[in-house]
C-alpha positions in Angstrom: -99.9 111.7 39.1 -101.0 114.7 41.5 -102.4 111.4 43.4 -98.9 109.9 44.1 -97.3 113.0 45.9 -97.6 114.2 49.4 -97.1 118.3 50.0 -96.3 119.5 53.6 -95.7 122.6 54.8 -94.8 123.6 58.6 -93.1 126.9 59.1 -90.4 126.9 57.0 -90.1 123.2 56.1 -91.3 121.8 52.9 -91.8 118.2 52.7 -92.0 116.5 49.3 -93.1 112.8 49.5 -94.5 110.5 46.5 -93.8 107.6 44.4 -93.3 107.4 41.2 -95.0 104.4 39.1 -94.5 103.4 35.5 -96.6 100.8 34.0 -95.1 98.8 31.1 -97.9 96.2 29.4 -97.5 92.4 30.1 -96.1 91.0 26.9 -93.2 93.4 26.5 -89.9 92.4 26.6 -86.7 94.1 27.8 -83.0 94.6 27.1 -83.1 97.0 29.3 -85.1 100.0 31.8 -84.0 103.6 32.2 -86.9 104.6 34.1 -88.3 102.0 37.5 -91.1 102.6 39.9 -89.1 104.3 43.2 -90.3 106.3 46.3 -88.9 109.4 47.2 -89.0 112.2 50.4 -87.2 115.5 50.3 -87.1 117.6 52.9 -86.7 121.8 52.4 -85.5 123.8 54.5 -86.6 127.5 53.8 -85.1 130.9 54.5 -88.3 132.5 56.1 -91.9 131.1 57.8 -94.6 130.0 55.3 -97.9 131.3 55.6 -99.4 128.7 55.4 -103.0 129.5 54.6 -101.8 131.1 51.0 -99.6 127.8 49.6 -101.2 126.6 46.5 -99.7 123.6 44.4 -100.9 122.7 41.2 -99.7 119.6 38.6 -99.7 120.5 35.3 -98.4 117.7 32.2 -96.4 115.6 34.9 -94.3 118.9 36.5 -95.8 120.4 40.2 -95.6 123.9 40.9 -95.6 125.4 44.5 -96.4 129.1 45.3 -95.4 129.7 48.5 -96.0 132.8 50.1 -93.8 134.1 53.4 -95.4 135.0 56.7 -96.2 139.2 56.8 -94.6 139.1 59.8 -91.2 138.0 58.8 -90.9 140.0 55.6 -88.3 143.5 56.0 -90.2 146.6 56.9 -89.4 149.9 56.5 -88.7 152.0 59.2 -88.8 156.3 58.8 -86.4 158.3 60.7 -87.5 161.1 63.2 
């Protein structure tokens, strides 16, 4: 749930942070569980500066997308010859 994770952007680290839950109902039994409640925290490290005023993230059937746009003043510019 989009509730469960934690986006953070600063510069050009992205920080990931969230737990996952699964709820099983009372009277079920197991053999045994492939998937457990766990916490997690990645850390990115990016190749340029976010601009952080155009990030958008939206969660969409369980998978989170991140556009992430980089800084105008860090992107390659073009330079004419005299």
């Amino acid at each position: 749930k989009k509730e469960d994770i934690t986006v953070e952007i600063k510069e050009n680290t992205l920080r990931l942070a969230g737990e996952r839950k699964v709820n099983y109902q009372e009277d079920v039994s197991f053999h045994r569980r492939e998937r457990e409640n766990f916490k997690f925290d990645r850390t990115l490290r990016l190749p340029f500066r976010v601009d952080d005023e155009k990030i958008k993230a939206e969660m969409n059937d369980g998978l989170l997308a991140i556009a992430i746009v980089q800084k105008a003043e860090d992107k390659p510019r073009k330079v004419t010859i005299e």
